[in-house]
C-alpha positions, -999 to 999 in steps of 0.1 A, spaced: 444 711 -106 464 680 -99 470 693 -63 434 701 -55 420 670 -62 447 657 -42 439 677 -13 402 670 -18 412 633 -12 426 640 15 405 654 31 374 634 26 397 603 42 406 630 75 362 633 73 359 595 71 380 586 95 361 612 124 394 623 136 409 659 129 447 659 129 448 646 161 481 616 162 466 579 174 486 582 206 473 616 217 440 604 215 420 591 246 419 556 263 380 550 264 382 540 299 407 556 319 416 544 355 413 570 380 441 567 406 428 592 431 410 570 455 438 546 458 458 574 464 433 590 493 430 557 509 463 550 512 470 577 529 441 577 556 447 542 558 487 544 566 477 574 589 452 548 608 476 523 610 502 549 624 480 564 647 473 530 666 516 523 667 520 564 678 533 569 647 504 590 626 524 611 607 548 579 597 525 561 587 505 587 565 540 594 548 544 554 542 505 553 527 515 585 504 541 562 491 517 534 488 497 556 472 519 571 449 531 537 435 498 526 430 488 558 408 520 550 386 515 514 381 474 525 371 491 549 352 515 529 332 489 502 327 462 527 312 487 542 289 498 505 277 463 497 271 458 531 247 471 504 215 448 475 224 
């Protein structure tokens, strides 16, 4: 009996709270940063600047790079803004 009310509890605070066993950190930033663009610019971009100094394919691997550190650092910073 003890254990039913218990559970009843319980449940009514899950209810309350609109969330359904999910864990606070799996759960969404509201506005997530999309690092695509950054990425896709970059590498046009580099391939641009490599084209005009004969160097295309260079320079598209040196704006994937670019591009690649950008989409971490968005990363990272979305995922440390989750708590706020």
């Amino acid at each position: 009996m003890r254990l039913r009310s218990e559970l009843r509890r319980l449940e009514q605070r899950r209810l309350a709270h609109g969330r359904h066993n999910v864990p606070s950190s799996a759960v969404p930033s509201p506005n997530p940063s999309a690092a695509g663009a950054p990425l896709a610019l970059s590498i046009m971009v580099g391939a641009i600047i490599g084209a005009v100094a004969h160097q295309a394919v260079l320079g598209a691997a040196i704006g994937v790079g670019v591009g690649i550190t950008i989409a971490i650092v968005l990363w990272l910073w979305d995922r440390n803004s989750i708590g706020r």
